[in-house]
C-alpha angles and dihedrals in degrees: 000000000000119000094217122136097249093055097106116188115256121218114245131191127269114232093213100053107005092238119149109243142161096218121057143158130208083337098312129119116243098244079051091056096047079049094049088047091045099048093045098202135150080270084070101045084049081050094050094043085049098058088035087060092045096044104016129227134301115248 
């Protein structure tokens, strides 16, 4: 992807809820993913595994 001034971000779909968003990770909205962090279920230990296998961990 160029990194000229006119590129401008698409949405793209989450693929929790379907919503339309700007800001995603590992394919969830964020309002998905501050539902996913509140609820702390075994969703968002999939969620977490998920962006641990795409970016690694911290160490």
């Amino acid at each position: 992807m160029s990194d000229d001034d006119d590129t401008t971000a698409l949405p793209q779909t989450c693929v929790r809820c379907g919503r339309q968003s700007l800001l995603r990770i590992v394919g969830r909205c964020a309002d998905c993913i501050g539902e996913l962090g509140l609820a702390a279920t075994q969703d968002y230990d999939g969620f977490r595994a998920e962006v641990k296998a795409e970016f690694g961990v911290k160490g």
